[in-house]
C-alpha positions in Angstrom: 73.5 26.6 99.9 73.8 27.8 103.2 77.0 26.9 105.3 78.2 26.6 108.8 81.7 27.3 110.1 82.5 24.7 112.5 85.1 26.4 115.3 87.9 25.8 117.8 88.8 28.6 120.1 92.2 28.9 121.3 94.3 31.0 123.7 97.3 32.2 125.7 101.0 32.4 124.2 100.5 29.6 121.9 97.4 30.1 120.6 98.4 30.5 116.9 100.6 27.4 117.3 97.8 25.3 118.6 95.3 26.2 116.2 97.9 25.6 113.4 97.8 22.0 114.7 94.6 21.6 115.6 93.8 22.7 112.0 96.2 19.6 110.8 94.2 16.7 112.4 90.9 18.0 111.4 92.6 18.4 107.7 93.8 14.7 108.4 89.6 13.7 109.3 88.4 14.9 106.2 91.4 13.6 104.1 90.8 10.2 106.0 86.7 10.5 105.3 87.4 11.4 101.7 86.0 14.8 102.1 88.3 16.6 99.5 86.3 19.8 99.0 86.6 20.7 102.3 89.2 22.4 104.3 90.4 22.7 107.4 92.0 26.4 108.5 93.3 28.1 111.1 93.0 32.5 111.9 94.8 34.2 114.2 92.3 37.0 115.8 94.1 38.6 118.1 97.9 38.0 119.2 96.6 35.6 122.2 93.0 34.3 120.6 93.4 32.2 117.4 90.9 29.8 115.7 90.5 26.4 114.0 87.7 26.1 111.2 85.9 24.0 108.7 83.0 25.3 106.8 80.9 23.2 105.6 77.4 22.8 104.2 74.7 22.8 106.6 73.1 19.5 105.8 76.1 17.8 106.5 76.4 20.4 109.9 75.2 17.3 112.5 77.7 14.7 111.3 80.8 16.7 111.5 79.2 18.4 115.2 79.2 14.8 116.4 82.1 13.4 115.1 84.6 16.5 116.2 83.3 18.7 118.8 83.5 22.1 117.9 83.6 24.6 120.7 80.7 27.0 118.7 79.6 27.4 114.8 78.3 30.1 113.0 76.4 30.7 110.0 78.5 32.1 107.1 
């Protein structure tokens, strides 16, 4: 089954923090749309970049685009 990862790009000081958060309400979305297998994570890539992520399957791809706004996806 082929998947996309859904990301937020963050940065400056606070990236990590920001993405830590951000990764929180989207956890709280799919909590709240009963998506239990999926979940919502954050990376830190570089000491000022840091990411938010959900991977999920690309059927599903256009309804979470829509619904949340991701700055980019990529194929995993």
């Amino acid at each position: 089954m082929e998947q996309i990862k859904l990301i937020w790009d963050f940065r400056g000081q606070t990236a990590v923090e920001i993405a830590k958060h951000h990764a929180l309400h989207l956890q709280e979305f799919l909590d709240a749309k009963n998506y239990t297998t999926y979940k919502a994570e954050f990376e830190l890539i570089t000491e000022f970049i840091a990411i938010a992520y959900i991977v999920v399957p690309k059927a599903e791809m256009l309804f979470f685009r829509d619904a949340l706004k991701p700055h980019r996806g990529e194929q995993v």
